[in-house]
C-alpha positions in Angstrom: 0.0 0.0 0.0 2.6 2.4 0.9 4.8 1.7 -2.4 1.6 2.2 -4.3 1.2 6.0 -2.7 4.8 6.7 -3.3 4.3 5.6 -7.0 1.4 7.9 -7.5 2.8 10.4 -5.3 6.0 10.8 -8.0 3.3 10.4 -11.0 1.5 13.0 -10.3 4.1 15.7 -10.6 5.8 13.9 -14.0 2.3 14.2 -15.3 2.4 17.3 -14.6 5.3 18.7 -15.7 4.5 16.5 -19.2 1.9 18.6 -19.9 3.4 21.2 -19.3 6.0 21.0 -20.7 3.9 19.6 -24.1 2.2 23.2 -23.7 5.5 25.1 -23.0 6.9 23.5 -26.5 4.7 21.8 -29.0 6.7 19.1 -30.4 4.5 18.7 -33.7 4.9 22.5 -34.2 8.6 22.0 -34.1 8.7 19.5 -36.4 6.7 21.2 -39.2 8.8 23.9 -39.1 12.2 21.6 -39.5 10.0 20.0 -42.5 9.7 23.1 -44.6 13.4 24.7 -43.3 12.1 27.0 -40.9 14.5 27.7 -38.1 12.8 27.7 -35.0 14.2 26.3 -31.3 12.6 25.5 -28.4 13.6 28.6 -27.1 12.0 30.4 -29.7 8.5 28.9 -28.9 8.8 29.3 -25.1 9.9 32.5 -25.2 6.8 33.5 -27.1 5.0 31.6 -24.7 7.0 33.7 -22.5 5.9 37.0 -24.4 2.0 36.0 -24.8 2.3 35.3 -28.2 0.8 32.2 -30.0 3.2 30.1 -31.3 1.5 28.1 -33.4 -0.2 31.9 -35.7 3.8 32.8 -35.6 4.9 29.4 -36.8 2.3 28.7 -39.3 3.0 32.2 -41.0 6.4 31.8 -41.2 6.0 28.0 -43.0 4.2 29.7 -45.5 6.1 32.4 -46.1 8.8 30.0 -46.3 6.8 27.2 -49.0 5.9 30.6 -50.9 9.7 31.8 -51.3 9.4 34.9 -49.6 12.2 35.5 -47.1 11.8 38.9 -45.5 15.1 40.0 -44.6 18.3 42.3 -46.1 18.7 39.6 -48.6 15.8 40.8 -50.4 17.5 44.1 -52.0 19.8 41.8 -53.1 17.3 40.2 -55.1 17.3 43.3 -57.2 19.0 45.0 -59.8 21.4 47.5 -58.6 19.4 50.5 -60.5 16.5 49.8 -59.0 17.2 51.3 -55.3 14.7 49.8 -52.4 11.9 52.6 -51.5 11.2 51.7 -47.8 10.2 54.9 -46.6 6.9 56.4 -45.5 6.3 59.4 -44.7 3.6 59.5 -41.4 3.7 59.9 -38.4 6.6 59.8 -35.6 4.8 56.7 -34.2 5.1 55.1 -37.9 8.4 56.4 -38.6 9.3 54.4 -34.9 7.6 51.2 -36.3 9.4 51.4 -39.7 13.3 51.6 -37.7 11.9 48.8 -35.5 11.3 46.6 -38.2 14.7 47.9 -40.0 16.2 47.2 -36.9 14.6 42.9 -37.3 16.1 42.9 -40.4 19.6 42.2 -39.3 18.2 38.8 -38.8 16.6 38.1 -41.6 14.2 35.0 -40.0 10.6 35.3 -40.9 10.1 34.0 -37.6 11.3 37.1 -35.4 10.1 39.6 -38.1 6.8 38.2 -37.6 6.7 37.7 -34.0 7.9 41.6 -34.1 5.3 42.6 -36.1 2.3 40.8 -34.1 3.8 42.5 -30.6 3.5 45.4 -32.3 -0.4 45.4 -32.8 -0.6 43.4 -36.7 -1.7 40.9 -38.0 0.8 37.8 -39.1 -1.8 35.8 -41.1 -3.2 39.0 -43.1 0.5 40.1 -43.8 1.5 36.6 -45.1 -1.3 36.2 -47.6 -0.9 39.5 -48.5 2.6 39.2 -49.5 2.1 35.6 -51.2 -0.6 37.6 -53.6 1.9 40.5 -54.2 4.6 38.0 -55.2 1.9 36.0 -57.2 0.9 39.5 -59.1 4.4 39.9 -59.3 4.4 43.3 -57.3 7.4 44.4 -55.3 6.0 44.9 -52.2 8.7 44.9 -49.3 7.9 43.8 -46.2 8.5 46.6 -44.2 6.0 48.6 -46.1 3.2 45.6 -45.7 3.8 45.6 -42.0 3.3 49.5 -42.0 0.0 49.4 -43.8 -0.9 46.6 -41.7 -0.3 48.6 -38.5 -2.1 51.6 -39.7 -5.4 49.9 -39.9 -4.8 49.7 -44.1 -6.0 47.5 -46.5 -2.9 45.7 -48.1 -5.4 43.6 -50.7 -6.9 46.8 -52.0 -3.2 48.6 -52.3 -2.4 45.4 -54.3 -5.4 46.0 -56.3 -4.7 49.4 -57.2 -1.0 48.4 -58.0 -2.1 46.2 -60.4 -5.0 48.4 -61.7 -2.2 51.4 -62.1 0.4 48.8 -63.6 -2.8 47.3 -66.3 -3.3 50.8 -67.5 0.1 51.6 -67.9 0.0 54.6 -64.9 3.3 54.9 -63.1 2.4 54.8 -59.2 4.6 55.2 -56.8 4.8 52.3 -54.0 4.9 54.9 -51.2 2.0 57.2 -52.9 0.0 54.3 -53.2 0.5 53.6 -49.7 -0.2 57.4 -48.3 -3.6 56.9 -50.2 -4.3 53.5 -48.9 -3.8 54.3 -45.3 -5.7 57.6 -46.0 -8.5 55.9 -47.1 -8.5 53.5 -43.9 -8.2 56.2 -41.1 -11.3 57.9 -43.3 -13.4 54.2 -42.7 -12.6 54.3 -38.9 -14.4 57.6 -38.8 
């Protein structure tokens, strides 16, 4: 009888730190990520845990961003020709203009993973940003991520700036990527009235 209590006395706490620990650092969430090449530890996951952040919306985002080629990061002006210099600039607020140097300041490391866990502290959306920037690289719009992430922030639309790029680009109008955003972001603070 007694070895019986002390056996279930132990169980209890392993069972408990088990789950906990299963809730601290979901193992199938790990392993997805090391499927499609996304670098992501257990620290990573607790310490968004850690931070109040779901791991799995951070996780899933950057998996996709990853399985649609996208890698948000300094690496991306690279991409480019040399003539064609990156416009990443905006010109709002002092709270937007604090946003944008946070986010320049994520892309010294260029994982989608902390960029997106950046962005979602900071009041967006990971999910919206994602798809939107797998249908600007499917209408084969340079849209850099910084500027996604702004419009996102400001309460913008980033489908109906990609419509109007692509409207603009059909009709042969040259639009400006920052223009188009001042109008877009416009156009959003006017809805919230």
């Amino acid at each position: 009888m007694e070895i019986a209590m002390l056996v279930f006395a132990l169980l209890i706490p392993v069972i408990f730190l088990l789950i906990l620990f299963g809730w601290l650092m979901p193992i199938s969430l790990i392993v997805s990520a090391a499927a499609a090449k996304v670098a992501v530890t257990p620290l990573d996951i607790i310490g968004m845990r850690l931070r109040s952040v779901n791991p799995h919306t951070i996780v899933k985002a950057a998996i996709r961003l990853k399985q649609a080629g996208i890698e948000p990061g300094p690496d991306q002006s690279e991409q480019k020709p040399k003539e064609q210099p990156q416009q990443e600039t905006y010109d709002g607020d002092d709270e937007e203009m604090l946003e944008l140097i946070r986010l320049e300041a994520a892309d010294k490391n260029p994982q989608p993973l902390h960029r997106l866990e950046a962005h979602y502290l900071a009041g967006g959306n990971p999910e919206k940003l994602v798809n939107s920037l797998i249908e600007a690289k499917k209408r084969k719009i340079d849209l850099p991520f910084t500027i996604a992430c702004s419009v996102d922030l400001r309460g913008g639309n980033i489908m109906r700036l990609l419509a109007a790029l692509e409207e603009a680009r059909k009709r042969n109008v040259e639009l400006d990527l920052n223009k188009a955003v001042q109008i877009e972001i416009s156009i959003a603070e006017k809805e919230r009235k």
